[in-house]
C-alpha positions, 0 to 999 in steps of 0.5 A: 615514951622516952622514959620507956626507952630509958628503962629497955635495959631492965625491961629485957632483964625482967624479961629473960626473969619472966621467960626462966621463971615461967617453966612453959610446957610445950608438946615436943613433937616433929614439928613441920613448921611455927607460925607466928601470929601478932600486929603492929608492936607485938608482930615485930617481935615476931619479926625480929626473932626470926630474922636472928635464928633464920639459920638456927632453926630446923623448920620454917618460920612465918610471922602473920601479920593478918586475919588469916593463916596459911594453908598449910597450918595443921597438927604439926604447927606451932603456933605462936599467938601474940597480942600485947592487949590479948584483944588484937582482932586478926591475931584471935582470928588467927588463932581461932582458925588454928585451932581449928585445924588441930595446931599446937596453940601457945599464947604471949600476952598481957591479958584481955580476951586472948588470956581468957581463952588460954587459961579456959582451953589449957594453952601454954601462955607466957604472961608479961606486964601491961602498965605501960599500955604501948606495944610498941615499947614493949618488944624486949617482953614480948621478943625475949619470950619467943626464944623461951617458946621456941626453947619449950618446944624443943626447936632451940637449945638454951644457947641462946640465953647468952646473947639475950643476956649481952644484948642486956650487956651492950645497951647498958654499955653504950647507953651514953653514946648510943644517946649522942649518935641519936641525936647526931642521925636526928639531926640528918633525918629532921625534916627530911623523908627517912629511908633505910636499907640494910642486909636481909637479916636486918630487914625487921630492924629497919622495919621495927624503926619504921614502925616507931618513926611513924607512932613516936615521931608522926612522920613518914619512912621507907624500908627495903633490903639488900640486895633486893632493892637491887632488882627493882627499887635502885631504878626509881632514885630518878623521880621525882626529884623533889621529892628525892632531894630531900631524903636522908638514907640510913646505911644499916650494918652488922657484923654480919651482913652479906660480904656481897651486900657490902659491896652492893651498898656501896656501889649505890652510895654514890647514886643517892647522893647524885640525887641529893640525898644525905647517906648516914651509917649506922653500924651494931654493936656487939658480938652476937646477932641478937646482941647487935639487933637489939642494941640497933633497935635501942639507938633508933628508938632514941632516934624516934623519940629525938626526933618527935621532939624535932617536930614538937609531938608528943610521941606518946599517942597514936590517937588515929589509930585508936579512932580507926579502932573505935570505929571498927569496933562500931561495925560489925565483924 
């Protein structure tokens, strides 16, 4: 895994070469809305796009992380399948049931058995590599290919090929020193319960960390919002006491967060810290969102890989999840 992480630079610039060199087809239409269909490693991605062009698309986005999709799915959907494997159950349930309704089927994937029914009904499919047989330290593939989805059907312009290439930019740059700043939040959070909050807009970053927490390091981490957390979760930093002495909070920033989650955020500085708990910050790098984003999310997979070594794990496998799937796999569907 951490060799993965080394090479997410040329992961995101084989990419951007995969995304421009496949010359995708895609019905343009009046699309009414897109759905995007993946779990785990290959949902995120999902996620993370969304959240970057939430002000730049001009129809709804939902990510289904589930065996079913919405009702409101028909003819004038886009969507968007997502399986590293190509063998997720509930993304070929999703979309099989798309298909049904009559939706616009577009395909990301590696292989397996979503690959073999795209090539047998003619779906528009994008193709990365699966040598590396993670999800979760392939999002630059199958994040970057969305935008080249999005660009086919006609729902963004290709400006937004500048950001991908300086997200490329500032991981390059800041390597060495994103490396040191993982080891300094790896530190705070060893042995500690992890919780982090951010801006709305970085919500699936601070989730996509979560996420790589709980596969590389093999522990436990709490994910929320501002300011949603505002209205609900700022009154539970009472109990239990215990358990609240021992967190470390992450403060997510972006140059582009809320002037009032600002403001928000540290009004509730104090209130964590009157429990006991450490608060970190963590602030992006970059001009663009999708720069900033993406520069988050190489330094806090560092932090996952830093601090699986901490608890002296290999972060290499998820062997419960593959239990859980093998014995899925025994009973019937």
């Amino acid at each position: 895994m951490k060799t993965l992480v080394e090479q997410f630079n040329e992961q995101m610039k084989d990419a951007i070469r995969i995304g421009q060199a496949s010359q995708i087809t895609i019905e343009k239409k009046a699309y009414r809305n897109v759905v995007i269909a993946g779990m785990g490693g290959s949902g995120i991605g999902g996620s993370v796009v969304q959240s970057i062009l939430l002000d730049k698309l001009p129809v709804p986005v939902s990510v289904v992380k589930t065996y079913s999709i919405p009702g409101f799915v028909n003819q004038d959907t886009l969507f968007i399948a997502c399986s590293f494997s190509g063998n997720t159950e509930e993304t070929l349930a999703g979309m099989e049931e798309a298909q049904q309704k009559g939706a616009v089927i577009v395909c990301v994937t590696t292989g397996g058995e979503m690959l073999k029914l795209a090539r047998e009904r003619k779906y528009p499919t994008i193709v990365f590599p699966g040598e590396t047989k993670k999800p979760r330290a392939n999002i630059g593939y199958s994040a970057f290919q969305l935008f080249f989805v999005l660009e086919a059907a006609g729902l963004i312009d290709n400006s937004y090929l500048a950001d991908l290439h300086e997200a490329v930019s500032i991981v390059e740059e800041t390597e060495a020193a994103v490396r040191e700043e993982a080891q300094v939040i790896t530190e705070a959070l060893y042995d500690k319960l992890p919780i982090v909050y951010g801006d709305a807009l970085l919500e699936s970053t601070a989730v996509r960390f979560q996420q790589q927490v709980n596969e590389n390091s093999k522990q436990l981490c709490h994910v929320n919002s501002f300011p949603e957390m505002n209205h609900n979760e700022i009154v539970g930093w009472e109990f239990p006491t215990k358990i609240l002495r021992e967190t470390t909070v992450l403060f997510l920033h972006s140059a582009f967060d809320h002037k009032r989650v600002a403001q928000r955020m540290e009004l509730c500085r104090p209130v964590f810290e009157a429990q006991g708990a450490k608060v970190l910050d963590v602030t992006a790098k970059g001009k663009s969102l999708t720069a900033q984003v993406f520069y988050l999310i190489h330094l806090l997979d560092w932090v996952s890989i830093y601090l699986a070594e901490k608890n002296g794990t290999d972060p290499a496998p998820v062997k419960v999840i593959d239990k859980l799937k093998n014995q899925l796999s025994a009973q019937p569907a």
